[in-house]
N, C-alpha and C positions, 0 to 999 in steps of 0.2 A: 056523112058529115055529123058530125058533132055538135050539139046542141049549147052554146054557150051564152054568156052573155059577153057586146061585143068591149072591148078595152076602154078603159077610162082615159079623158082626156082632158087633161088641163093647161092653162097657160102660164108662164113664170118667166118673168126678165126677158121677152122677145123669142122663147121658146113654148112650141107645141110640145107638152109631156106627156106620153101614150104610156099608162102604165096595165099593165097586164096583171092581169090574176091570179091565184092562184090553180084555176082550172087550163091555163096556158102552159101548164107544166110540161109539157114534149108537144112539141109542135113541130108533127110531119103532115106528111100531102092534107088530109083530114080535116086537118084545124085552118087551111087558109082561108077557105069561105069566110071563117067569122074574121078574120081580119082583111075584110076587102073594103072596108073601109079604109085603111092606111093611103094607098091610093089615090083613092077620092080627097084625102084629107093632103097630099104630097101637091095635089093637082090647084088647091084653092085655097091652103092657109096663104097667112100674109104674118110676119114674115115667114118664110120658107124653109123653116128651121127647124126640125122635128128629130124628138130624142124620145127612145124605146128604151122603157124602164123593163130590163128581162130578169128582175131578181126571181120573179118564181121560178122560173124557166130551168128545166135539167137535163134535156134534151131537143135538140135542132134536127132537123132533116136537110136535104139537099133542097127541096121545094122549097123550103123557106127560105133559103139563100139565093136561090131566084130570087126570090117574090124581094127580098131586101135589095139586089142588087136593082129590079126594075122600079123601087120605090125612090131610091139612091138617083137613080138618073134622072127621073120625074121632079129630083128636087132640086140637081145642081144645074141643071136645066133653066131655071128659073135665078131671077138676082138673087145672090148673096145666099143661094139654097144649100140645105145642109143636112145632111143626117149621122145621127151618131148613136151607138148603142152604149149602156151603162148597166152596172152591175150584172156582167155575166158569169159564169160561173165557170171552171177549167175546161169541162167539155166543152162548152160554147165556144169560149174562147179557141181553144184548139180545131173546131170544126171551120171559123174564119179566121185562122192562120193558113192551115190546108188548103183554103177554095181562094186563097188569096186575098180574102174579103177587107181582111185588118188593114189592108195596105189601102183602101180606098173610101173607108168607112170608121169615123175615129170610135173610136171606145173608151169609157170611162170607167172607176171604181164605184163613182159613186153621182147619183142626183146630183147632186149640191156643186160636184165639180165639174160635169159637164152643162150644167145650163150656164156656170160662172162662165165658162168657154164659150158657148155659144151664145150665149145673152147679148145685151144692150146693158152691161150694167156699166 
C-alpha cells in the first residue's frame, strides 16, 4: 500500500465533492485502501450525491472499477443517491466505456457542470 494522504472532500449545491490529488495519478489494486473512505462516505452523506473530481488521475485499474461500481450501488441504494465522475481524461474514459461503466455512471467535463446536474440549485 501506498502511503497517501486520503482525498479532499467538499460540499457545493447538495453535492459531496471528493477531489483527488495529485498523488492519485494511476489508481490500481494499491491505492484502494486510501480510498476506503468513499464507502463509508457513499453509506452516511446526506444528500447522497457524490462526484469524483479524477482531473489528476491518468490511469485506472480494473480494481477500481470495482470499488466504483460497489460505491455506485451503495448510493443509488439510498433516496435520490447518485454518483458521477468529472474531468477524466481519454484513458479513463475509455477504460468505463469498456467495462460498461459509462452506461451506469454519468460523467462530466467539468466540476461546475456536473454539480449544476446533480445539485439543488
Amino acid at each position: 500500500m501506498e502511503n497517501s494522504p486520503p482525498p479532499s472532500v467538499s460540499f457545493a449545491d447538495g453535492v459531496f465533492v471528493v477531489t483527488l490529488g495529485p498523488e492519485y495519478s494511476h489508481l490500481h489494486e494499491n491505492m484502494l485502501d486510501n480510498l476506503a473512505l468513499l464507502p463509508l462516505l457513499a453509506d452516511c452523506i446526506s444528500p447522497a450525491r457524490m462526484l469524483i473530481d479524477m482531473a489528476p488521475v491518468q490511469f485506472i485499474g480494473s480494481a477500481l472499477i470495482g470499488h466504483l461500481v460497489a460505491i455506485n450501488k451503495r448510493l443509488t441504494a439510498r433516496e435520490e443517491g447518485a454518483l458521477a465522475l468529472c474531468n477524466l481524461n481519454k484513458f479513463c474514459k475509455t477504460a468505463l466505456s469498456v467495462s460498461n461503466l459509462d452506461s451506469i455512471i454519468q460523467t462530466f467535463d467539468s466540476t461546475e457542470n456536473a454539480v449544476a446536474a446533480l445539485g439543488n440549485n
